[in-house]
Backbone as a ProteinNet text record, in pm:
[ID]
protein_1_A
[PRIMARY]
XXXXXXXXXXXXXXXXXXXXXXXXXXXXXXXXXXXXXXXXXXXXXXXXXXXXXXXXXXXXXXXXXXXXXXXXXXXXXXXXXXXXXXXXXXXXXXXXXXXXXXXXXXXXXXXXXXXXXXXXXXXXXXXXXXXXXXXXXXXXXXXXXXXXXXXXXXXXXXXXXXXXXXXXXXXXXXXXXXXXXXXXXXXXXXXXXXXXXXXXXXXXXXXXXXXXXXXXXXXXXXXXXXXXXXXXXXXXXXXXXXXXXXXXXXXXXXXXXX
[TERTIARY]
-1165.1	-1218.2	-1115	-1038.7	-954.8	-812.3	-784.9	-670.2	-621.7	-473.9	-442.8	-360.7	-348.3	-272	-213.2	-63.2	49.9	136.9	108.8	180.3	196.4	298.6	339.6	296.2	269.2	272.6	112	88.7	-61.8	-47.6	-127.2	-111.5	-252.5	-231.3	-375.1	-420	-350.5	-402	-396.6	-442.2	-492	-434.3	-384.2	-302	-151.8	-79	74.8	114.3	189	221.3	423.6	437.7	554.5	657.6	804.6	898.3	919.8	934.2	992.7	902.5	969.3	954.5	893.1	944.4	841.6	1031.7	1019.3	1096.2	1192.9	1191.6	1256.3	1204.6	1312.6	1250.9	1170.1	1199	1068.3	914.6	923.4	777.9	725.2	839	783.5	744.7	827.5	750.7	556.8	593.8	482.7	361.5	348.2	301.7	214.6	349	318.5	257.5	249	165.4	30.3	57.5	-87.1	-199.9	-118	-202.1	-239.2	-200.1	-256.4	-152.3	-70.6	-20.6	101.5	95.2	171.8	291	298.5	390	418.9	547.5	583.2	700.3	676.1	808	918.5	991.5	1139.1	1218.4	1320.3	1423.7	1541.5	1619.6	1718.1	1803.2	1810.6	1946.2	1899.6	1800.7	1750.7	1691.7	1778.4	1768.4	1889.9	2018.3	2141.2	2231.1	2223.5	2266.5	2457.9	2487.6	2614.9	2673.7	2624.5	2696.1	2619.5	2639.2	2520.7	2551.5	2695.7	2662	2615.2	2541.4	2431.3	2289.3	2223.7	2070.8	1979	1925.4	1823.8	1740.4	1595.6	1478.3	1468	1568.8	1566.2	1569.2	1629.3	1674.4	1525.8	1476.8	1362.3	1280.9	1229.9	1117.1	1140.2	1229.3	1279.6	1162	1099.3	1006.1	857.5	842.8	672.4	628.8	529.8	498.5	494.9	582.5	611.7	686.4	665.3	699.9	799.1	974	989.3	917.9	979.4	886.2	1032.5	1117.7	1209.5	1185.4	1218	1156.9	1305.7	1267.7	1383.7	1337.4	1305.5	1347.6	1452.5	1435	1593.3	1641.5	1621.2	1604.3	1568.2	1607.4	1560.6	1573.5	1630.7	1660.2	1642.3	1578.6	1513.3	1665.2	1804.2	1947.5	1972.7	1895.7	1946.9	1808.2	1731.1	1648.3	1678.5	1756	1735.5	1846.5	1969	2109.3	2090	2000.7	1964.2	1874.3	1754.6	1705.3	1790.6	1872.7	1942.6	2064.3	2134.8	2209.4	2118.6	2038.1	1888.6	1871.8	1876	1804.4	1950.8	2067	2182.5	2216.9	2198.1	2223.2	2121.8	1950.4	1901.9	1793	1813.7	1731.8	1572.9	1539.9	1384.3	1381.3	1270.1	1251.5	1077.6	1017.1	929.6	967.4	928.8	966.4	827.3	871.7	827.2	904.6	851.6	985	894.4	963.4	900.7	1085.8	1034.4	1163.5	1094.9	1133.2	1097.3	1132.6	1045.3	1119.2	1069.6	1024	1046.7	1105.7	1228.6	1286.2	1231.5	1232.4	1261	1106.4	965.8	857.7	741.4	729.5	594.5	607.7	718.4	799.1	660.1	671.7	567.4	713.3	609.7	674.5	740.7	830.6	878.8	852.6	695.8	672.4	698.9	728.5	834	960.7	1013.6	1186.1	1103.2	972.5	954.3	928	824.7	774.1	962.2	1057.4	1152.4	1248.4	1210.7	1285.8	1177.1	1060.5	995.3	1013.3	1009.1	1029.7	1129.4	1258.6	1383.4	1351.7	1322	1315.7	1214.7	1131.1	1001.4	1079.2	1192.1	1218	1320.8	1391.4	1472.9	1401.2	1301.2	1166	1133.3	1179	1130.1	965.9	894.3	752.3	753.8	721.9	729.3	547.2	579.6	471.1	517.7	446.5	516.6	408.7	503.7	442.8	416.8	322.2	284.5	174.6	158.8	36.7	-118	-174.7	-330	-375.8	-310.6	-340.2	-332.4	-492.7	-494.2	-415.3	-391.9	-295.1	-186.1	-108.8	-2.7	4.9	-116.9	-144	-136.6	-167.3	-210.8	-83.5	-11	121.2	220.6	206.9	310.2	232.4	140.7	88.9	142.2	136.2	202.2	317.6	406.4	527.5	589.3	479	472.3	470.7	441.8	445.9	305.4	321.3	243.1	67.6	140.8	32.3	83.3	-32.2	-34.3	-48	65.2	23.9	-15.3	-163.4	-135.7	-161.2	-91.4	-75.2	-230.6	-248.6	-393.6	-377.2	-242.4	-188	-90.3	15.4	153.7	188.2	330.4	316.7	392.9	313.7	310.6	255.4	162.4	74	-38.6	-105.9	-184.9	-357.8	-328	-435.9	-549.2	-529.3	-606.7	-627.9	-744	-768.3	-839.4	-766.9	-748.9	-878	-834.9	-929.2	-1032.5	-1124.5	-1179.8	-1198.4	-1231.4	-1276.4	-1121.2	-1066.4	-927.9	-860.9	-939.9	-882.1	-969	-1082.7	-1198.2	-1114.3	-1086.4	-1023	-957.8	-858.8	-739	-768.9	-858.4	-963.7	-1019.4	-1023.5	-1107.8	-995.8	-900.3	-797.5	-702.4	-674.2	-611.9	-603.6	-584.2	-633	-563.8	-432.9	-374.5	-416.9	-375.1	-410.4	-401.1	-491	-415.9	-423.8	-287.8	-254.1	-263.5	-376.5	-377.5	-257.8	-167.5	-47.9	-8.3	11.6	59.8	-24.1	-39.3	-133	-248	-212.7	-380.4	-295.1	-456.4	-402.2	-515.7	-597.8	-678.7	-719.4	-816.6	-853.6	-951.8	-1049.6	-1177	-1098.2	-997.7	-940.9	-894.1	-845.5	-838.1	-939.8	-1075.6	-1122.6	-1254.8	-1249.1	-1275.2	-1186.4	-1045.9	-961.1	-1019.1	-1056.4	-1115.8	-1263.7	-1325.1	-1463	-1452.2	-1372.7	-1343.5	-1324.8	-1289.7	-1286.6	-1087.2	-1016.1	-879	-838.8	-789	-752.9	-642.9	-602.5	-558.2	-513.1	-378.3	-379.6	-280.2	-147.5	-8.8	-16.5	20.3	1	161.8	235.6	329.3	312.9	329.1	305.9	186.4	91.9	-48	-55.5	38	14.4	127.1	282.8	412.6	414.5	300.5	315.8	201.8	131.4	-4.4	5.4	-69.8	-36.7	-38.6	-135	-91.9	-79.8	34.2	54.8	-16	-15.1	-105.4	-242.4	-296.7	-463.8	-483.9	-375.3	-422.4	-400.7	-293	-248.5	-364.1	-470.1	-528.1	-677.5	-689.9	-786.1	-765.8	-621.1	-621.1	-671.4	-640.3	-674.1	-796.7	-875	-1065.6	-1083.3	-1096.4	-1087.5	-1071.1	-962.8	-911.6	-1063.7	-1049	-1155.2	-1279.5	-1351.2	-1488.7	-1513.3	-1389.7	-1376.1	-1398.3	-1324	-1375.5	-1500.5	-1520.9	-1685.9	-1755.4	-1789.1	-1883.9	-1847.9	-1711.3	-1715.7	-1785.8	-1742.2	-1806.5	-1938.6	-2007.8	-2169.2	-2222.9	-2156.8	-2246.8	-2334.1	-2275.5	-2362.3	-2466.8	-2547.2	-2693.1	-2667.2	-2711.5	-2773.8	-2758	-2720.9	-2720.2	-2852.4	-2971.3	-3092.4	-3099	-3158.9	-3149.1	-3255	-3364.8	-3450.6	-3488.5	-3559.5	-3585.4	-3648	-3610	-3662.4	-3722.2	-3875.9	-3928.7	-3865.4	-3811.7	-3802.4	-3862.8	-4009.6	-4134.7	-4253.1	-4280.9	-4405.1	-4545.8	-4585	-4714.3	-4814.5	-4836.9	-4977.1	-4975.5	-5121.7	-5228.7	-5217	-5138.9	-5183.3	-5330.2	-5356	-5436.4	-5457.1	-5611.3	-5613.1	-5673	-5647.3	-5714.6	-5811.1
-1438.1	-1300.8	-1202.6	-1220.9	-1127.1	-1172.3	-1225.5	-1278.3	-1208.6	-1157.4	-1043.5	-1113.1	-1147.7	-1213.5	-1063.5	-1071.1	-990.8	-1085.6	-1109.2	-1185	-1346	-1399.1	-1557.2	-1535.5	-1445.3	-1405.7	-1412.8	-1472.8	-1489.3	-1426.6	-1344.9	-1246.7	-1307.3	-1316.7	-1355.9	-1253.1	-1127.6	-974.6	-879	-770	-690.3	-547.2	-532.8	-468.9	-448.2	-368.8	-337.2	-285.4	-280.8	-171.6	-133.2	-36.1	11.7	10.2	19.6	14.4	104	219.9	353.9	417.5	510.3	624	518.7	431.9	353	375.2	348.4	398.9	300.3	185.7	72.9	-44.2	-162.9	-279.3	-331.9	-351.3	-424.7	-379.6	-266.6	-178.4	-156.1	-191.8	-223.4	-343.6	-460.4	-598.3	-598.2	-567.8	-562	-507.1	-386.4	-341.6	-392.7	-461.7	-514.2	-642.7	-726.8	-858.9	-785.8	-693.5	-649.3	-615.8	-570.4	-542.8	-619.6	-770.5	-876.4	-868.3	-746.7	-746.3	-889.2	-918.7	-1024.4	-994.4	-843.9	-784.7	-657.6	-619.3	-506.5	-427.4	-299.9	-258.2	-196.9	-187.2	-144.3	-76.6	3	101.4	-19.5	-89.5	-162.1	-97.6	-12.8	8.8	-25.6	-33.6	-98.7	-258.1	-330.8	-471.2	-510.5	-381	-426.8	-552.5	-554.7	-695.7	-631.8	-526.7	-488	-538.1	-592.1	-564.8	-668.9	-763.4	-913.8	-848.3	-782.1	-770.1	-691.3	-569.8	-531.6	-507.7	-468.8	-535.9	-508	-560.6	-562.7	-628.4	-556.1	-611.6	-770	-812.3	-961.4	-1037.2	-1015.2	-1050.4	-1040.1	-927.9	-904.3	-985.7	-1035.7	-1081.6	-1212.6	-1332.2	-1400.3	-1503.9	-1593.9	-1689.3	-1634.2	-1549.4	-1460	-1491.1	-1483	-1508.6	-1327.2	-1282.2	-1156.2	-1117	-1140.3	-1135.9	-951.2	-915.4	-816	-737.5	-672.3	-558	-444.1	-502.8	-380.1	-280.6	-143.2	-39.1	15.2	157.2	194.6	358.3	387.1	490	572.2	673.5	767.1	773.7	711.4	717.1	784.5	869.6	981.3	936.1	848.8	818.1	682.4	588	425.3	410.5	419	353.2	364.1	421.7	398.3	270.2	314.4	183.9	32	39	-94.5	-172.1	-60.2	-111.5	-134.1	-76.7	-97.2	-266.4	-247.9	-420.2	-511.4	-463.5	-589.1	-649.3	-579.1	-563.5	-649.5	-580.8	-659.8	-775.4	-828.1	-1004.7	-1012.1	-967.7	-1068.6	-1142.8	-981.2	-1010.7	-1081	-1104.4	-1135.2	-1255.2	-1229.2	-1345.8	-1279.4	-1158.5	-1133.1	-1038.1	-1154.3	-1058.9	-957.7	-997.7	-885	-703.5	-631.1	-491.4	-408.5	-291.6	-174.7	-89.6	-34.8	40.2	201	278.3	442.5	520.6	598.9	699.9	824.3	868.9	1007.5	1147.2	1200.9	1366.8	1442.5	1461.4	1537.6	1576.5	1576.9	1513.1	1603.3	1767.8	1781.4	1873	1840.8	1906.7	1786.9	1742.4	1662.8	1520	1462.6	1333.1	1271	1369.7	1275.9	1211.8	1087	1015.9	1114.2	1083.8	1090.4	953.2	936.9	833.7	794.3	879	839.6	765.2	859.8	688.3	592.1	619.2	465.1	355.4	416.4	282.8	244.1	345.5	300	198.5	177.7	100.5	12.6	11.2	-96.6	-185.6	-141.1	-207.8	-297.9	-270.9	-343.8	-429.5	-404	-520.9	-606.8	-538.6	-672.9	-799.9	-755.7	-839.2	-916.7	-820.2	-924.1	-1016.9	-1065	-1105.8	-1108.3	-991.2	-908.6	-910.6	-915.5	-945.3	-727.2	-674	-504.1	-467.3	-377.6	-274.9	-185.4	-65.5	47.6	176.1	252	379.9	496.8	514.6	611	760.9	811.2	942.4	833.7	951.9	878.5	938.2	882.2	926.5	795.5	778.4	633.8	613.9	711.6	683.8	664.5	695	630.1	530.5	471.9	359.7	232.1	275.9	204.6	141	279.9	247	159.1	156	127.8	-77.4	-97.4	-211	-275.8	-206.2	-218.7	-240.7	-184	-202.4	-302.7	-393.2	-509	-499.4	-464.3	-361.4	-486.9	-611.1	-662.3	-570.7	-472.5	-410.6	-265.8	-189.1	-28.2	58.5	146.8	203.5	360.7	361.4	542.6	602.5	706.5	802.6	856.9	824.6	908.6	1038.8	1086.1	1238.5	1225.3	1313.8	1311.1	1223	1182.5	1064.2	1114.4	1066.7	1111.4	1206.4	1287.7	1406.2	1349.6	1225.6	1201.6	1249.3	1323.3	1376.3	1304.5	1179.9	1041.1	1085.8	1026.3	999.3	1144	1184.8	1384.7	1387.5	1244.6	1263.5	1090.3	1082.9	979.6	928.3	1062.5	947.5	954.1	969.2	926.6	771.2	767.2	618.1	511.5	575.8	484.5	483.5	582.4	563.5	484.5	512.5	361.1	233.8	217	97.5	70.6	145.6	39.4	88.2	146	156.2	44.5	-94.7	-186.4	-289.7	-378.2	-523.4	-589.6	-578.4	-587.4	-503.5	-542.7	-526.4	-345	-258.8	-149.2	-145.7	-97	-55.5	62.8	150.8	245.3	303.9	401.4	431.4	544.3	599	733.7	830.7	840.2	966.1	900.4	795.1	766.4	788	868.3	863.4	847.7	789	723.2	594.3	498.8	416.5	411.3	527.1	547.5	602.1	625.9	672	515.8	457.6	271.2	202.1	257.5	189.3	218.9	378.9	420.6	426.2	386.3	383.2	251	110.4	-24.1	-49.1	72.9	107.7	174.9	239.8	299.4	183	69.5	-33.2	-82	-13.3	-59.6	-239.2	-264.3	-388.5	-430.2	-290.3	-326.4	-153.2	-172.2	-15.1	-54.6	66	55.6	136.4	134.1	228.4	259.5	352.1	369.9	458.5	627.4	720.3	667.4	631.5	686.6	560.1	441.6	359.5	392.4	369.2	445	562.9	664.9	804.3	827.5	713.3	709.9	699	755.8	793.2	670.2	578.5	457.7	301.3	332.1	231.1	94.6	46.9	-113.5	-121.4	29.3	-9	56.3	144.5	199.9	100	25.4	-104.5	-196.1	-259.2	-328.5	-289	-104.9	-27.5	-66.3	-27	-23.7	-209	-300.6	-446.9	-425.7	-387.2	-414.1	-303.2	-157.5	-112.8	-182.5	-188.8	-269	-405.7	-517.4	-588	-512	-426.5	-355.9	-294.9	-237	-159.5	-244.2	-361.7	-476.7	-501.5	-540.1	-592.8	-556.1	-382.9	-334.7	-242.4	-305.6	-287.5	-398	-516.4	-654.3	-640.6	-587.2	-615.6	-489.5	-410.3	-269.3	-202.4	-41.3	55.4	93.6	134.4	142	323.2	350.7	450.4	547.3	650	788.5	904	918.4	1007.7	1181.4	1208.9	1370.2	1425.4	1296.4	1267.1	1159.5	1203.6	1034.4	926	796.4	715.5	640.5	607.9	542.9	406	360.4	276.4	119.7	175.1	65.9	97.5	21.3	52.4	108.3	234.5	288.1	190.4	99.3	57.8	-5.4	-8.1	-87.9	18.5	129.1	208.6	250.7	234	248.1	409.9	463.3	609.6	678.7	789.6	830	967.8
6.6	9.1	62	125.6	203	153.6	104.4	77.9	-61.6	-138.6	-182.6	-252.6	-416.4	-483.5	-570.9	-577.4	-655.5	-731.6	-852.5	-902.8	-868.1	-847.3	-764.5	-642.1	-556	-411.7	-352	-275.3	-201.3	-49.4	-37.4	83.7	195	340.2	406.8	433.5	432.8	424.6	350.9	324.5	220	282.7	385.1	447.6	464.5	416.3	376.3	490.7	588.2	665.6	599.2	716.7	659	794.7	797.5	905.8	956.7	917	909.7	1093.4	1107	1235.4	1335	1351.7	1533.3	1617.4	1720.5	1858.9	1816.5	1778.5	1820.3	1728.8	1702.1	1596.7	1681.6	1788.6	1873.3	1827.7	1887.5	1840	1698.9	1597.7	1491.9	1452.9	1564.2	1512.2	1609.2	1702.6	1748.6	1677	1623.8	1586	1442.5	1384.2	1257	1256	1356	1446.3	1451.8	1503.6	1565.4	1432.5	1373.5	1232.8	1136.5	1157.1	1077.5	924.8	907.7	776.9	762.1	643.4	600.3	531.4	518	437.6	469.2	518.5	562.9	455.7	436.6	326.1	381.5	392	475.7	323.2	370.8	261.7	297.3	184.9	159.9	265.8	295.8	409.7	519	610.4	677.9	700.1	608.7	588.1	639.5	619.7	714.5	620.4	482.6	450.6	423.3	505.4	509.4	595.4	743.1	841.3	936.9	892.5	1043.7	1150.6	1179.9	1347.4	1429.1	1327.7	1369.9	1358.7	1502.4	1492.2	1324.9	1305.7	1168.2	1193.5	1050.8	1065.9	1044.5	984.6	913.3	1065.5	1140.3	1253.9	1363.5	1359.5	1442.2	1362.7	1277.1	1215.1	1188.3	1228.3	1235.2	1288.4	1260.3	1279.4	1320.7	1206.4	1211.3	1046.6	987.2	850.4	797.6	836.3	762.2	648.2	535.8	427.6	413	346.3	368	194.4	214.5	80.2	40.5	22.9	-10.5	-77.8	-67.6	-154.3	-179.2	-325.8	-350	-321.8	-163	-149.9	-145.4	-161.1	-186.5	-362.3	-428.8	-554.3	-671.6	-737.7	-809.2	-987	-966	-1137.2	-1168.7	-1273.4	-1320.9	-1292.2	-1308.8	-1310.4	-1170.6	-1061.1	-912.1	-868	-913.2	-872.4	-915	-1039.2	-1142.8	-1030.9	-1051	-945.9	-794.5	-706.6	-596.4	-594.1	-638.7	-663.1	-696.7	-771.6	-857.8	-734.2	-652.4	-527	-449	-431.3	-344.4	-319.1	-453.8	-486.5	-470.9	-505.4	-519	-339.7	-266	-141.3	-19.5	-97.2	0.1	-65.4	-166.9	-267	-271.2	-212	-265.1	-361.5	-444	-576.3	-586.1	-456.4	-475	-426.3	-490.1	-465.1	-440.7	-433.7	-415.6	-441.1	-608.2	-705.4	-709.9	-595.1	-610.8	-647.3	-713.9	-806.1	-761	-667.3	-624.8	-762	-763.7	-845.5	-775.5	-659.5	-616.5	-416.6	-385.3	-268.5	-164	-212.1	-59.5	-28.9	-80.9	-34.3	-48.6	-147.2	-175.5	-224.3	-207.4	-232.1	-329	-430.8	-578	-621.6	-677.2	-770.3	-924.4	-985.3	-1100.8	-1180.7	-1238.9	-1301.5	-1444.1	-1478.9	-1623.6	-1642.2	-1497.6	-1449.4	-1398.1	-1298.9	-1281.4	-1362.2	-1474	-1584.7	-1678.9	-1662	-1745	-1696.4	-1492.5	-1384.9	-1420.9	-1446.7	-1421.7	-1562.7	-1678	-1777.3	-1764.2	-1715.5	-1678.1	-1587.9	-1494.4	-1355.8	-1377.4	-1480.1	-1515.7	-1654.4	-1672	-1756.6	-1715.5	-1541.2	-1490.3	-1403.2	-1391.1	-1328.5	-1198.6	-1122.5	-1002	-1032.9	-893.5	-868.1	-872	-905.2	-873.6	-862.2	-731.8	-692.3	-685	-829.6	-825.3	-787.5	-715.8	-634.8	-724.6	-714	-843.9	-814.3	-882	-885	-928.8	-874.7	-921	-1089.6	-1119.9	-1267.3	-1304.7	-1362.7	-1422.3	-1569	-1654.4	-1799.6	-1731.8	-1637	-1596	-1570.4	-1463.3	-1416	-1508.3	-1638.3	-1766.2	-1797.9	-1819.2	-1888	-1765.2	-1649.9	-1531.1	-1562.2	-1580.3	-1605.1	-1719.2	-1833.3	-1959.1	-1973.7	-1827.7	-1802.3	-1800.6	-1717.7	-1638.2	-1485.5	-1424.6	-1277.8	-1263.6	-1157.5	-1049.9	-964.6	-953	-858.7	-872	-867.1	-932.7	-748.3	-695.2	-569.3	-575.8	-649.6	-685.2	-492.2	-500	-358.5	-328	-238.2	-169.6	-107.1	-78.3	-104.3	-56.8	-10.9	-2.7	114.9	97.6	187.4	324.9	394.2	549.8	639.3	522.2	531.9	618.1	591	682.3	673.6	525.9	419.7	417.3	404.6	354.6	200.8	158	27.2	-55.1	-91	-122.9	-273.7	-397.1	-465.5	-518.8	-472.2	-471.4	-598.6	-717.1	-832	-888.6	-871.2	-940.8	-900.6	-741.6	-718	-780	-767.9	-903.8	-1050.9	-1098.7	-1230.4	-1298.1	-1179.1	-1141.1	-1182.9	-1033.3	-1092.5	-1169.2	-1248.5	-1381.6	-1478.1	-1450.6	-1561.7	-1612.1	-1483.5	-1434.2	-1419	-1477	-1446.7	-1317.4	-1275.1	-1178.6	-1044.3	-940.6	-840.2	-790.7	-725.4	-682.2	-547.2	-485.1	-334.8	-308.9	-241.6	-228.6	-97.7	-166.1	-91	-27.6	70.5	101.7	124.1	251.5	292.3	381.3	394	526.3	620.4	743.3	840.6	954.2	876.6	1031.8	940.7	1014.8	1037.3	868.8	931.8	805.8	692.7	702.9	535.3	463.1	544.7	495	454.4	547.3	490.3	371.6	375.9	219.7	140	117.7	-9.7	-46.8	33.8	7.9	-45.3	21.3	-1.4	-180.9	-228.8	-363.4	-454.5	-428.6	-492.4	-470.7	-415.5	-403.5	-354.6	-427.8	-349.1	-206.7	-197.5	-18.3	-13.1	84.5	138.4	186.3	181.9	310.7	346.7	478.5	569.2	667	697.3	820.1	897.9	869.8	946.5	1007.5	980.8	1065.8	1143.7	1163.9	1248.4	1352.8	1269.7	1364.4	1483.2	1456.9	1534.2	1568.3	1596.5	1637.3	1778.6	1890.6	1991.4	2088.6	2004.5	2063.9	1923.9	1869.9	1779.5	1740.8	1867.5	1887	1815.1	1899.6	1899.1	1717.1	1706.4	1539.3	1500.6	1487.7	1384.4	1403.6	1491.1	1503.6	1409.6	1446.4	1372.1	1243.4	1226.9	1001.8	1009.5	1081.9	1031.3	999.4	1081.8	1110.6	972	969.9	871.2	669.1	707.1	571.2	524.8	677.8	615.7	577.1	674.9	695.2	566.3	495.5	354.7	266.2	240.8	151.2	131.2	278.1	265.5	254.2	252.9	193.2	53.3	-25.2	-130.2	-192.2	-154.3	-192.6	-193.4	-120.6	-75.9	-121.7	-196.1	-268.1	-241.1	-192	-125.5	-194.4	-121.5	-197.3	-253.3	-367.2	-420.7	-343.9	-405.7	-348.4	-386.6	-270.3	-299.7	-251.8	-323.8	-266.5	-162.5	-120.6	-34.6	48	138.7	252.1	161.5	220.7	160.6	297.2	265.7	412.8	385.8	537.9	541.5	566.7	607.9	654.2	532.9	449.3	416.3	427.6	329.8	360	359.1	258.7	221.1	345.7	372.9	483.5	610	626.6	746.1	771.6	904.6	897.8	919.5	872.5	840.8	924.1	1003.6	1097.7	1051.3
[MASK]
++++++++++++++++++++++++++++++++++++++++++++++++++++++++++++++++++++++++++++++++++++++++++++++++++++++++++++++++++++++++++++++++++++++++++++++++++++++++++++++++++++++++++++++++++++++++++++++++++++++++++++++++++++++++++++++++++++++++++++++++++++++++++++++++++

């Protein structure tokens, strides 16, 4: 039930977290323990595979079941992503990704999803596991699948905004647009936005800003865990009906009548 299949890859959580803005690698391993995630995404320059002799995440995460998640942030064009992964696997041997092609850098970091499905077409045929970061537009979603793209991450609003989930039936859309998995991505920033992107029907959620700059990191990261499951399970167990009036909850017949 909780467990999150992408391709070859079996996850014990349904929860993504991210590396980025915490104080220190310590506080990001901690953090990322605390949150039950099995899979954390880090930017290839922060994997350090330039320079062993200094500190890196590979190094901090070193006998934990933390799976890394390379992404190709910074990326604006499918020929900087294809060459960045491909560097990637040569230097570190992982072939799962997280393939986002920014177009737009310096206000609303949307995807440019037209280079992505054209990075993803390539890397799905160099047989990279890819989760690609996308808009909530399910015809994209369609086509990024079509691509061959593992798992679909449409944005729940700009990333790091902290928005949470800006349009709900679009992440429904998704969902039934998809046969593969979707990660709802970018823009939660509490607890209950995790766990209505799960409640929408998403199959997990990544999260960084809103756990990283959370005033106390630990206890949010522990929140998005409980969240994430709580969202499942009452997607699993199906909310009742929406009325425009009370509904008693004890039965009339047999009162007695005064």
């Amino acid at each position: 039930m909780h467990t999150l299949q992408i391709g070859k890859y079996t996850l014990g959580s349904r929860l993504i977290v991210g590396s980025g803005k915490y104080d220190s690698f310590e506080m990001t391993k901690a953090a990322t323990l605390a949150s039950g995630s099995e899979l954390i995404t880090v930017a290839v320059r922060r994997l350090n595979i330039t320079n062993p002799n200094e500190p890196n995440l590979r190094d901090t995460f070193a006998g934990t079941n933390v799976k890394f998640l390379p992404n190709s942030a910074g990326c604006t064009t499918a020929e900087e992503a294809i060459t960045l992964f491909r560097l990637t696997r040569e230097a570190t041997g992982i072939d799962l990704i997280k393939l986002e092609v920014i177009g737009d850098t310096q206000k609303t970091l949307y995807p440019d999803v037209l280079e992505t499905i054209k990075a993803c077409e390539v890397l799905a045929k160099d047989g990279f596991t890819i989760m690609a970061y996308t808009s909530d537009d399910p015809i994209m979603a369609r086509r990024l699948e079509d691509a061959g793209a593992h798992a679909i991450m449409p944005l729940a609003a700009p990333i790091g905004s902290g928005l949470g989930v800006q349009n709900r039936y679009n992440i429904v859309f998704v969902r039934e647009a998809v046969k593969v998995p979707i990660i709802v991505d970018a823009g939660i920033g509490c607890a209950s936005d995790a766990a209505l992107a799960m409640e929408l029907g998403a199959d997990g959620v990544l999260t960084n800003t809103a756990i990283a700059q959370a005033q106390n990191p630990m206890l949010m990261a522990e929140a998005m865990k409980n969240a994430v499951i709580a969202g499942r399970l009452s997607y699993l167990a199906g909310r009742i009906p929406k009325r425009p009036y009370a509904t008693a909850s004890s039965p009339i017949d047999g009162m007695i009548q005064f």
